[in-house]
KEVEX-792116 format. One record per atom (N, C-alpha, C, O): x, y, z; residue in one letter; residue number from 1. Coordinates in steps of 0.001 Angstrom, whole numbers. Layout:
REM KEVEX-792116
atom X = X, Y = Y, Z = Z, gutor = A, midren = NUM .
...
***
This chain:
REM KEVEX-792116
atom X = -4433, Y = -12801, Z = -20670, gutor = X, midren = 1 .
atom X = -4845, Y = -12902, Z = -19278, gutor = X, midren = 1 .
atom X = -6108, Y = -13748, Z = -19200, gutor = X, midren = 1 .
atom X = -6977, Y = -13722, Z = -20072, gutor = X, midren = 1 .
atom X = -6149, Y = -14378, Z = -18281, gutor = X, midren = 2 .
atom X = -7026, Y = -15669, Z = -18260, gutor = X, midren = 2 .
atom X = -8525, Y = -14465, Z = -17427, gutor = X, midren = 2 .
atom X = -8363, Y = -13720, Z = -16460, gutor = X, midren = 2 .
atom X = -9948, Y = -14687, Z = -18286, gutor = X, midren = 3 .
atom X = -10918, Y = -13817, Z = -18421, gutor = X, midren = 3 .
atom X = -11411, Y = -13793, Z = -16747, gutor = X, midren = 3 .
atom X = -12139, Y = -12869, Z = -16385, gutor = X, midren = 3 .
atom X = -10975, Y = -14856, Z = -15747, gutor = X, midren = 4 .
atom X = -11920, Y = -14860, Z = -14372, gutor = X, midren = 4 .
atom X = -10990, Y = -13816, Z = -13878, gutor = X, midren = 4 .
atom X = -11444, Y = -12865, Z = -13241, gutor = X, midren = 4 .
atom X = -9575, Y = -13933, Z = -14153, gutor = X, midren = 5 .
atom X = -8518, Y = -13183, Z = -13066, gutor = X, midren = 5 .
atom X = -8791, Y = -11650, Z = -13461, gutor = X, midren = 5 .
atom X = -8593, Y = -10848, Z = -12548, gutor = X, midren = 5 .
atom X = -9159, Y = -11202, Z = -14524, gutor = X, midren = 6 .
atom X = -9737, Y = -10066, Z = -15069, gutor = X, midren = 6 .
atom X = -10857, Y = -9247, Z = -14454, gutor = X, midren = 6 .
atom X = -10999, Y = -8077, Z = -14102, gutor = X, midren = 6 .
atom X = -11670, Y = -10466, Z = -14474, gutor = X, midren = 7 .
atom X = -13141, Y = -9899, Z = -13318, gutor = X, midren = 7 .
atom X = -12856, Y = -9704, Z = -12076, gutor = X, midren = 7 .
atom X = -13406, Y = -8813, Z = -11429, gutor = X, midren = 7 .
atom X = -11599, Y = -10830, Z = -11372, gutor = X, midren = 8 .
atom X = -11422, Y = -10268, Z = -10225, gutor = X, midren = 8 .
atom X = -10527, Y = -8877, Z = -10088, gutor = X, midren = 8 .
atom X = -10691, Y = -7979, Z = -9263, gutor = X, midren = 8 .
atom X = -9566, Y = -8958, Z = -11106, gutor = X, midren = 9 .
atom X = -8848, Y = -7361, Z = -11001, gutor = X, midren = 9 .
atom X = -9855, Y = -5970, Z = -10751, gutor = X, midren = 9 .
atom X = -9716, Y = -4989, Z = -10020, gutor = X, midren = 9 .
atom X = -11095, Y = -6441, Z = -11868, gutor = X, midren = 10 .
atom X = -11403, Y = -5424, Z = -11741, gutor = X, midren = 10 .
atom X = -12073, Y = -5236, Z = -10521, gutor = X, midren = 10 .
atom X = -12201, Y = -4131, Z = -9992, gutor = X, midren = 10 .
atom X = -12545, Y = -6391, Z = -10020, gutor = X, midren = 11 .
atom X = -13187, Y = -6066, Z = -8637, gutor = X, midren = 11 .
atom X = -13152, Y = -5419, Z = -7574, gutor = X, midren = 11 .
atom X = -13979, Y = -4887, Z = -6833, gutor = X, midren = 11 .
atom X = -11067, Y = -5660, Z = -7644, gutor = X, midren = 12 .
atom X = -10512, Y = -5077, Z = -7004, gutor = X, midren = 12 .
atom X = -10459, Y = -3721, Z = -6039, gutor = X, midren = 12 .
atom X = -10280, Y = -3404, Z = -4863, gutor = X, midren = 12 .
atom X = -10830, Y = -2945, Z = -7783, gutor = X, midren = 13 .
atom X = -10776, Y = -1591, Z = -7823, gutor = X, midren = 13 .
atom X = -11928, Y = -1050, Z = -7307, gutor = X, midren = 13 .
atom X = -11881, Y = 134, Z = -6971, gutor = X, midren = 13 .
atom X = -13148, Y = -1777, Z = -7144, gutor = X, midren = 14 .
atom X = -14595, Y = -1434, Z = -6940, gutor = X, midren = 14 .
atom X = -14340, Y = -353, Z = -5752, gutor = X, midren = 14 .
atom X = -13343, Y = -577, Z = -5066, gutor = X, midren = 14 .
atom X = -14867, Y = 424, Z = -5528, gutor = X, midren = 15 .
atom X = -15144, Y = 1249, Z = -4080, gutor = X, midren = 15 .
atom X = -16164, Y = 313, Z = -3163, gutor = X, midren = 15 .
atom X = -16068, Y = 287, Z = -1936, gutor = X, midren = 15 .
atom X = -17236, Y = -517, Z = -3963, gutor = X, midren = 16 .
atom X = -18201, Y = -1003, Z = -3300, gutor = X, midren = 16 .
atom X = -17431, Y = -2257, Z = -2199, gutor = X, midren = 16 .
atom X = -16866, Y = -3154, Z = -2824, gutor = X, midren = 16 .
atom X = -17396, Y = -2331, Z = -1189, gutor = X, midren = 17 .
atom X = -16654, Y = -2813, Z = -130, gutor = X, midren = 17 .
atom X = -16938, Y = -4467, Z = -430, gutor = X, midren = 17 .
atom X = -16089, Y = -5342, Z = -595, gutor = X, midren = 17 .
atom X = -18524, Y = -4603, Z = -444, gutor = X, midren = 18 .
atom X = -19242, Y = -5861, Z = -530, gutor = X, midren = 18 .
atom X = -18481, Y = -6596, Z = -1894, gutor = X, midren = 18 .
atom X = -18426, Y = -7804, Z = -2124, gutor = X, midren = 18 .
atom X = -18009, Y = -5661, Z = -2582, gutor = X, midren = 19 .
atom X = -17563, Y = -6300, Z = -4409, gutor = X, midren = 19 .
atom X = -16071, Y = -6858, Z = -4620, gutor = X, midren = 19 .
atom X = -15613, Y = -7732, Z = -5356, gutor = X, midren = 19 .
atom X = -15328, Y = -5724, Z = -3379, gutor = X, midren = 20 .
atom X = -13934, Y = -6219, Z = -3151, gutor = X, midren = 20 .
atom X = -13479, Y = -7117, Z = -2487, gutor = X, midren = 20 .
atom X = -12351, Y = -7588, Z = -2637, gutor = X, midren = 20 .
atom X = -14664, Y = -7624, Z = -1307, gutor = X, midren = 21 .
atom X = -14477, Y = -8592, Z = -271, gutor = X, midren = 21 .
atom X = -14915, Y = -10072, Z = -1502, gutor = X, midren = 21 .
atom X = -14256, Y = -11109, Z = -1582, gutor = X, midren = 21 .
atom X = -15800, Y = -9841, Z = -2081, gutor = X, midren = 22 .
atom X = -15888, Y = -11023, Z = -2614, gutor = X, midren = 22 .
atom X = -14728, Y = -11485, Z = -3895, gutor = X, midren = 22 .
atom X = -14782, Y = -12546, Z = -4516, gutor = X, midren = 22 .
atom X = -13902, Y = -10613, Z = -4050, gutor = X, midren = 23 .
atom X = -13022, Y = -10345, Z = -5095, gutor = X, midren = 23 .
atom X = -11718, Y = -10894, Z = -4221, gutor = X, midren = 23 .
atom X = -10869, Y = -11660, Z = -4677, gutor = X, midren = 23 .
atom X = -11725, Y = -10506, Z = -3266, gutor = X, midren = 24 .
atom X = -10649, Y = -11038, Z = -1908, gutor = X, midren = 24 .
atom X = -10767, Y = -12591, Z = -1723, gutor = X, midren = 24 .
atom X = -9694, Y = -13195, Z = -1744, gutor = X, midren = 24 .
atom X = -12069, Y = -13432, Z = -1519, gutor = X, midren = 25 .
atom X = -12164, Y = -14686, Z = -1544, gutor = X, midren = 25 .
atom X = -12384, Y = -15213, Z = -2688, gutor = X, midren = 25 .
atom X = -12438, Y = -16427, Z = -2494, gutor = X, midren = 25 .
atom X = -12562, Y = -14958, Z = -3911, gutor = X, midren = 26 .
atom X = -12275, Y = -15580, Z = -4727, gutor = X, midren = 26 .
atom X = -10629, Y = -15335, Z = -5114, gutor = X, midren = 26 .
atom X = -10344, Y = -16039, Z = -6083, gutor = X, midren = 26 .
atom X = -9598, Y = -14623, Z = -4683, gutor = X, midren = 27 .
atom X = -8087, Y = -15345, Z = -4607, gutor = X, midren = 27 .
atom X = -7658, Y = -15724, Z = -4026, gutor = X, midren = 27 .
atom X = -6501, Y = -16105, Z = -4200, gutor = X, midren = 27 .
atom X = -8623, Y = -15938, Z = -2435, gutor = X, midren = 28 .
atom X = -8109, Y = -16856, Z = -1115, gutor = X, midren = 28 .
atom X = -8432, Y = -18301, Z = -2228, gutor = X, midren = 28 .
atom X = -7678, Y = -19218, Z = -1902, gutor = X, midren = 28 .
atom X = -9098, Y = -18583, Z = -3092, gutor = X, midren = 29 .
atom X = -9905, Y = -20015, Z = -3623, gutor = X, midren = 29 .
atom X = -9043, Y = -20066, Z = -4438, gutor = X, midren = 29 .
atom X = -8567, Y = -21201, Z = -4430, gutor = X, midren = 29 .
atom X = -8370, Y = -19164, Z = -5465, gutor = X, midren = 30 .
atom X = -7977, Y = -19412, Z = -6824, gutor = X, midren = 30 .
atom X = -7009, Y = -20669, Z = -6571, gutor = X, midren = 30 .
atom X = -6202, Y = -20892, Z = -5668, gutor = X, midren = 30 .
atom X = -7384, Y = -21395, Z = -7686, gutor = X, midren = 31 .
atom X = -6559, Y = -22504, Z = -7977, gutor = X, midren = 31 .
atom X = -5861, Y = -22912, Z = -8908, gutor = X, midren = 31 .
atom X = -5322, Y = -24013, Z = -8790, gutor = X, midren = 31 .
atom X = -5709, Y = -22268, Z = -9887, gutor = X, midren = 32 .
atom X = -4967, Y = -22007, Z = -10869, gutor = X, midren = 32 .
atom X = -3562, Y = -21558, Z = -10750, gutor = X, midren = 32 .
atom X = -3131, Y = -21119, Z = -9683, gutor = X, midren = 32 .
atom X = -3025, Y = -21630, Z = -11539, gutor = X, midren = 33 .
atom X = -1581, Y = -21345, Z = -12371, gutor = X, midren = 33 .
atom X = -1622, Y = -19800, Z = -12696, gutor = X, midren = 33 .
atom X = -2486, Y = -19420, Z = -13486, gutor = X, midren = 33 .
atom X = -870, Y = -19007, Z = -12220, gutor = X, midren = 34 .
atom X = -1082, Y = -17585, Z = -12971, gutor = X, midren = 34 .
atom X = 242, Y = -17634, Z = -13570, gutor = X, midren = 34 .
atom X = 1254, Y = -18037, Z = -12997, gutor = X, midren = 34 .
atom X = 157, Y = -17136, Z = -14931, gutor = X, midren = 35 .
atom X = 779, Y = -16405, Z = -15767, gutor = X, midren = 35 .
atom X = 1608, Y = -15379, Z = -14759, gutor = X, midren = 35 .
atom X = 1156, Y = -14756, Z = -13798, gutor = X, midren = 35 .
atom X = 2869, Y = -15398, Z = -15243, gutor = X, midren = 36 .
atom X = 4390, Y = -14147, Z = -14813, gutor = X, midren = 36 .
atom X = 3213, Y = -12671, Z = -14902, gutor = X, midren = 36 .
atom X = 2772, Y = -12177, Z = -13864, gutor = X, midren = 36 .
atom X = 2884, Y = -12191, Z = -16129, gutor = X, midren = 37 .
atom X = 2570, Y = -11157, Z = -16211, gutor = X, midren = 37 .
atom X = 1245, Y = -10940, Z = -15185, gutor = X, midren = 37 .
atom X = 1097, Y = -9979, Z = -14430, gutor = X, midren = 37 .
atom X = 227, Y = -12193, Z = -15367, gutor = X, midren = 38 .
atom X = -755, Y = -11461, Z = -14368, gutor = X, midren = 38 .
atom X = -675, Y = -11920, Z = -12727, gutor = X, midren = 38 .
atom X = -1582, Y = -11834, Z = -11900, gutor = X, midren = 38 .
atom X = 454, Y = -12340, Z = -12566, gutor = X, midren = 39 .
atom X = 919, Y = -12183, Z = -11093, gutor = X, midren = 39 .
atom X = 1413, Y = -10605, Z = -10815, gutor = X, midren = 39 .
atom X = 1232, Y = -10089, Z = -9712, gutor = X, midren = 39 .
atom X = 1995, Y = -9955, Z = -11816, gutor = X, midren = 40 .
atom X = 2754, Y = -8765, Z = -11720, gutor = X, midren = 40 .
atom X = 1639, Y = -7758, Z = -11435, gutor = X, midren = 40 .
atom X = 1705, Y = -6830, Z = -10629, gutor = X, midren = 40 .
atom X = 510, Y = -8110, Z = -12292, gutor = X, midren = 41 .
atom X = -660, Y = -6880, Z = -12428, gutor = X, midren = 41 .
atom X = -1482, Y = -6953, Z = -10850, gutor = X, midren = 41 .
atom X = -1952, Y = -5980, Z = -10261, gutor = X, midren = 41 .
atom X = -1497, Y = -8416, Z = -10366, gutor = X, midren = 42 .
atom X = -1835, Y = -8730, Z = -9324, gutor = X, midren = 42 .
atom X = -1588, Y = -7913, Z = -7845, gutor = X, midren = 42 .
atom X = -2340, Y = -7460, Z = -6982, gutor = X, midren = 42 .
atom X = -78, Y = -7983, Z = -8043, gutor = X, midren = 43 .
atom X = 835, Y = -7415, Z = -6793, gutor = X, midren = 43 .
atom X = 744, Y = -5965, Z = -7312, gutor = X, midren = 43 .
atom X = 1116, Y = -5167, Z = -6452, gutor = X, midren = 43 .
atom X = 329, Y = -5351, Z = -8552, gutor = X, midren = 44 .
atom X = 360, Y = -3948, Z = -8931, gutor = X, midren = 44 .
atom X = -955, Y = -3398, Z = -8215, gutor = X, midren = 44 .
atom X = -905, Y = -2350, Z = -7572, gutor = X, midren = 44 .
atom X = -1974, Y = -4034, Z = -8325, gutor = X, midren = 45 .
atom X = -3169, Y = -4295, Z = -7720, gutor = X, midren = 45 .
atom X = -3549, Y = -4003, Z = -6503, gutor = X, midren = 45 .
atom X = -4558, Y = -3309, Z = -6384, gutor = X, midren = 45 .
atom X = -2879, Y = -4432, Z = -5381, gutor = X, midren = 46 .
atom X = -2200, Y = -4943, Z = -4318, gutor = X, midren = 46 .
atom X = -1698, Y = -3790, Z = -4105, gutor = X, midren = 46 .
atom X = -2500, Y = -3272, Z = -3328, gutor = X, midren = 46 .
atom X = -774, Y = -2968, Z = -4327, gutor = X, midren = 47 .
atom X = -27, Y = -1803, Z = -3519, gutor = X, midren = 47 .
atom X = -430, Y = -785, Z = -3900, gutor = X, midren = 47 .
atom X = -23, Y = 209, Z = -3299, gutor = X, midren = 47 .
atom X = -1519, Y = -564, Z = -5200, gutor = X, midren = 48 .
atom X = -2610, Y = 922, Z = -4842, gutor = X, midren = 48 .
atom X = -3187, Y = 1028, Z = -3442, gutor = X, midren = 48 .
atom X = -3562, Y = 121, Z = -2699, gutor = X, midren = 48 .
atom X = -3171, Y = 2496, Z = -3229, gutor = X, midren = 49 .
atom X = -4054, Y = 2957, Z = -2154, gutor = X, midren = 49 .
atom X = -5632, Y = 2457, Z = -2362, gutor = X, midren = 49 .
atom X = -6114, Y = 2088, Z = -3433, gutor = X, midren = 49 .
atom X = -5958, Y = 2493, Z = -1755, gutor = X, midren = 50 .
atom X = -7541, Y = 2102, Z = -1290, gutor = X, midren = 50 .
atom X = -8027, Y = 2904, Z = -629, gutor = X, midren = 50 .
atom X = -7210, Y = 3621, Z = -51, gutor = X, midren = 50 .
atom X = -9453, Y = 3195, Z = -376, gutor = X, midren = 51 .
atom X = -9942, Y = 3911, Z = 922, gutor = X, midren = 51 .
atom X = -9589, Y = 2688, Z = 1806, gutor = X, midren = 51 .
atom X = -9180, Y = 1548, Z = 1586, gutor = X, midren = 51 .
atom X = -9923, Y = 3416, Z = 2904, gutor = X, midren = 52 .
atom X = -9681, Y = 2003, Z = 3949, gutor = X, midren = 52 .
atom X = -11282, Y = 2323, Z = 4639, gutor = X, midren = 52 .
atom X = -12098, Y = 3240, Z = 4537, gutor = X, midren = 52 .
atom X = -11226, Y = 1303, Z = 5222, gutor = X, midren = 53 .
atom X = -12360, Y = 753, Z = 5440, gutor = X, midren = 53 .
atom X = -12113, Y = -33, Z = 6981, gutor = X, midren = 53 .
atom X = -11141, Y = -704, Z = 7327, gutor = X, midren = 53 .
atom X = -13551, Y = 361, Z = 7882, gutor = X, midren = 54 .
atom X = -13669, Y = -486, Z = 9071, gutor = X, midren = 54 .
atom X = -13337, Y = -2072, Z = 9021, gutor = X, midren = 54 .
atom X = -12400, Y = -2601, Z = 9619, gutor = X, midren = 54 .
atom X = -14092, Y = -2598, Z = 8361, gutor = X, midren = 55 .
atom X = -14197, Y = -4093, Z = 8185, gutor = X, midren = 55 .
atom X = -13046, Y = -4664, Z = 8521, gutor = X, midren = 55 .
atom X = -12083, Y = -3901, Z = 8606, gutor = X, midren = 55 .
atom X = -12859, Y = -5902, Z = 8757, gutor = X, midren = 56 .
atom X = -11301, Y = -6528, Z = 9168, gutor = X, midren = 56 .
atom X = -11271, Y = -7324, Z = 8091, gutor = X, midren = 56 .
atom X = -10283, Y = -8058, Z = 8058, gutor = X, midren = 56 .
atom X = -11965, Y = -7417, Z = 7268, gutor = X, midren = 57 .
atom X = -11104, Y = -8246, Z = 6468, gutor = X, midren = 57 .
atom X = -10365, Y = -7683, Z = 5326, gutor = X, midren = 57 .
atom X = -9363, Y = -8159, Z = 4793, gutor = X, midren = 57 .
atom X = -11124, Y = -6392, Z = 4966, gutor = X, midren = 58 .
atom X = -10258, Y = -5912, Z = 4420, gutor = X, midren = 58 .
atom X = -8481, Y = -5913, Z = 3958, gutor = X, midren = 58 .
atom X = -7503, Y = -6154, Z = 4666, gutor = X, midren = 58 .
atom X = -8562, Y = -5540, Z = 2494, gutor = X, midren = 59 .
atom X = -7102, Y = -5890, Z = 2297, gutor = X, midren = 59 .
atom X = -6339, Y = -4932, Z = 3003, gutor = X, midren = 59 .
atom X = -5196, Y = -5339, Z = 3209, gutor = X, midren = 59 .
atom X = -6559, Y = -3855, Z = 3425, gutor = X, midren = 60 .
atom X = -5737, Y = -2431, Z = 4286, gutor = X, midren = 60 .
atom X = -5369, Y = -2903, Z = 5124, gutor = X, midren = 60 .
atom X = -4197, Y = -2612, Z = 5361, gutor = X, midren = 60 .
atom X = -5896, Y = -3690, Z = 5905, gutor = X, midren = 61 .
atom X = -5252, Y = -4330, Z = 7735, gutor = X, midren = 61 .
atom X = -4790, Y = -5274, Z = 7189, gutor = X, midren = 61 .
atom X = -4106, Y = -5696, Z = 8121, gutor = X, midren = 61 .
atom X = -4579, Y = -6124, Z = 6190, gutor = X, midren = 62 .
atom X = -3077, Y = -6905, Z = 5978, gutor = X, midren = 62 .
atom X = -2159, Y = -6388, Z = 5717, gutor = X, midren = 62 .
atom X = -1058, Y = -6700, Z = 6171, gutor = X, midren = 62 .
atom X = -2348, Y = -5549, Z = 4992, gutor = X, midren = 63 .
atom X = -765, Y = -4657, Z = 4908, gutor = X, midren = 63 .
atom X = 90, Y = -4577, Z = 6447, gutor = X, midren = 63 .
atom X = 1175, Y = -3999, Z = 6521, gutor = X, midren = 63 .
***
């Protein structure tokens, strides 16, 4: 797994709102090629629950 997409996974997971939003625009930017497998971990990523959160940008109100 390529080491940036890693930092952002884990970002993902942060509770800290400020850590996930910036984790959110850095894959609105990504420009790279992902690997089969870490597209999979990606979208695995992606359909955990979250707290949800006011904010709109949040990933919860795209769902």
């Amino acid at each position: 797994m390529n080491a940036e997409m890693q930092v952002i996974l884990d970002q993902l997971e942060e509770e800290n709102l400020g850590i996930r939003k910036k984790a959110i625009e850095a894959l609105k930017k990504w420009e790279y090629q992902l690997e089969l497998e870490d597209a999979c971990l990606l979208l695995e990523k992606a359909a955990e629950i979250k707290p949800l959160c006011e904010d709109e940008w949040d990933i919860h109100h795209m769902l």
